[in-house]
N, C-alpha and C positions, 0 to 999 in steps of 0.2 A: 337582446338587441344586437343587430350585425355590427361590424369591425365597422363599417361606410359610416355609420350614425352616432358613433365615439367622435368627440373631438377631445383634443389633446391643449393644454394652454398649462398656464401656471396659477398657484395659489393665489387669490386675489381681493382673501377676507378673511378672518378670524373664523369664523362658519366654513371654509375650505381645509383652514386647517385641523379645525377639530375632528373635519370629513376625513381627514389623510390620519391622526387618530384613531381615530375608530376601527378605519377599515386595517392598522396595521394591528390592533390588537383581535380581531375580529377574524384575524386570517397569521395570526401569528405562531402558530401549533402545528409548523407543517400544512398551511393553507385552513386549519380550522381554529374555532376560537382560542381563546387564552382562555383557563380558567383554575381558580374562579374568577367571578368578575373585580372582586379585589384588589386584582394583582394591576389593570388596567391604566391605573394613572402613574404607577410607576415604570410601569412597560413601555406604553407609548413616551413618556418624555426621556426614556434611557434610547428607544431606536430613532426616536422623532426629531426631540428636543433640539442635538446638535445642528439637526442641518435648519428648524425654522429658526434657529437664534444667529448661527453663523453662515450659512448656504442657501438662503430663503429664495434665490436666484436659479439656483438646480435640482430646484424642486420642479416635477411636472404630475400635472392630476389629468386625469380621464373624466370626461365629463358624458354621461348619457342621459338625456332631452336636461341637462343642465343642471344634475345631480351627483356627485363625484363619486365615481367608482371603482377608480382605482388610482396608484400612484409613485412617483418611481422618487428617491431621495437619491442624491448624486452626488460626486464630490469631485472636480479634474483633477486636482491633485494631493494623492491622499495623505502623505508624508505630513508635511504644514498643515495640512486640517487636524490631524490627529492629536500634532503637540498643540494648536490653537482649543481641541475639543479638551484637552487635561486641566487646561486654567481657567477654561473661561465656561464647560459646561458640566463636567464630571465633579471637580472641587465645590461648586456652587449645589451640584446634585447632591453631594455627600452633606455641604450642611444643611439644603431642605431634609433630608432624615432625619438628623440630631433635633433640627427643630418640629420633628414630628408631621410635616407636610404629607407620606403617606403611608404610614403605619409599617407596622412590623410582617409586609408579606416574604413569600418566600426569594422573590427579586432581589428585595432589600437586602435579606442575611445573605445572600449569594453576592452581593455588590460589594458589604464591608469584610466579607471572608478575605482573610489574609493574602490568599492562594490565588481569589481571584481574577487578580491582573497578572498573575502569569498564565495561567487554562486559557485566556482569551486574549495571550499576547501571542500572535500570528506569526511572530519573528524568533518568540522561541520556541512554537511548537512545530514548525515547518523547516527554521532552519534558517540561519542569516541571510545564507547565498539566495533561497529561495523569493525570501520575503525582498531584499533586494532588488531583485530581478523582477517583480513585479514591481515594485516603487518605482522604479527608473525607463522599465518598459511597458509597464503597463498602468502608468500615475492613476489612471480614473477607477472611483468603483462605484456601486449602486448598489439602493434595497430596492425592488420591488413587489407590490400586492393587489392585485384584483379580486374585488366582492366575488362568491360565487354568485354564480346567473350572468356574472358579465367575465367571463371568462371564454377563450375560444376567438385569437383576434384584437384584442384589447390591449394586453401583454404587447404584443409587439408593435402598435403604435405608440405607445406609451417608448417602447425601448428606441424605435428608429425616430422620433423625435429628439430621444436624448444622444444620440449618437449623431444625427446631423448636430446637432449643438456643441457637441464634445469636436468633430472633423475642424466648421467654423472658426474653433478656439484655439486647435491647433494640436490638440492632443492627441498621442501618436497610438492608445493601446488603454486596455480597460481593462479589471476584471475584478471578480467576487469569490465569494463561500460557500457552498451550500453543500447538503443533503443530496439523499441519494431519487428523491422528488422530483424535483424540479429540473434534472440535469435535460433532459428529454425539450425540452423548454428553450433551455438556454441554446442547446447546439442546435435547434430550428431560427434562432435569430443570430447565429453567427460566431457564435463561442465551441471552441474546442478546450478538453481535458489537460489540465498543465502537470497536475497531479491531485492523485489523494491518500487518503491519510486515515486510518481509522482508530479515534483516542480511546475506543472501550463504549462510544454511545452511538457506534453505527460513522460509515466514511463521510468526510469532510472533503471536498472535491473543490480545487482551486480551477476556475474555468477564467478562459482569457479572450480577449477575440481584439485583434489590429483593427485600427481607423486609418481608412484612406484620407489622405489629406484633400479638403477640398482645393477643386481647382479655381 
């Protein structure tokens, strides 16, 4: 379907957000599935969860003839989200396990490994000054995922909605994580290479991109 015939709105039913579900485990593999299927209910509520429980507001979904297709999760500022996502979505996560809500997949042992919350602490593996300097210059970040078949277009109406939203609010600078995939992506909507980093499973690429303030 062309870019013209996506519209962009917000989540607006529980059937929306199982769609934003879906499509995040269904495109969570470097743009291909999560597998096996298993792993899916702890997947989606580890990348999902925080922002439909705490940010349900900067969530935006892709709708094509009124079917969600894609969808970006967002946050403006990511410091206070992060320690708001430790008490109120990660701890309540840890004892959905203990009380058995999604079995013993490989998510899970990787969640209560000791280790890690440090491999997936940003601030220790990139570096105080680093991590800093994004917090402070660039407070907003985002997941995004588009179905394949609606790819080509999509992506960046979904992003310049969320970016006219991010300017409106007042926030000055954005940015995210990724692979070596998607960078090609990102710097066609506006994001340059701040740095990367390679832990041993392929470069982690910190990309950033300024918001003009609206006038």
């Amino acid at each position: 379907m062309p870019a013209e015939d996506i519209v962009v709105d917000r989540p607006r039913s529980a059937e929306d957000w199982q769609a934003v579900r879906d499509i995040n485990c269904e495109t969570g593999a470097a743009g291909a599935p999560v597998k096996p299927r298993n792993r899916w209910p702890f997947f989606a509520e580890f990348w999902v969860g925080p922002y439909q429980r705490l940010l349900p507001e900067w969530t935006l979904v892709a709708r094509a003839g009124g079917k969600v297709v894609g969808y970006l999760t967002g946050c403006p500022d990511s410091l206070p989200f992060y320690a708001r996502r430790f008490f109120l979505h990660r701890l309540p996560l840890a004892l959905g396990i203990f009380l058995g809500r999604f079995g013993a997949t490989e998510d899970v042992r990787r969640f209560l490994h000791p280790g890690e919350g440090v491999r997936r602490n940003f601030a220790i593996r990139f570096g105080f000054k680093l991590y800093w300097h994004l917090m402070t210059r660039h407070p907003a970040h985002l997941h995004i995922n588009v179905r394949e078949g609606h790819r080509g277009g999509t992506g960046r109406k979904i992003m310049d909605a969320y970016v006219a939203a991010l300017a409106e609010a007042g926030v000055r600078g954005l940015h995210l994580f990724c692979g070596a995939n998607p960078v090609p992506f990102y710097r066609r909507v506006g994001f340059h290479k701040l740095a990367c980093i390679d832990f041993g499973k392929g470069p982690v690429y910190v990309m950033v991109r300024r918001i003009q303030k609206r006038r």
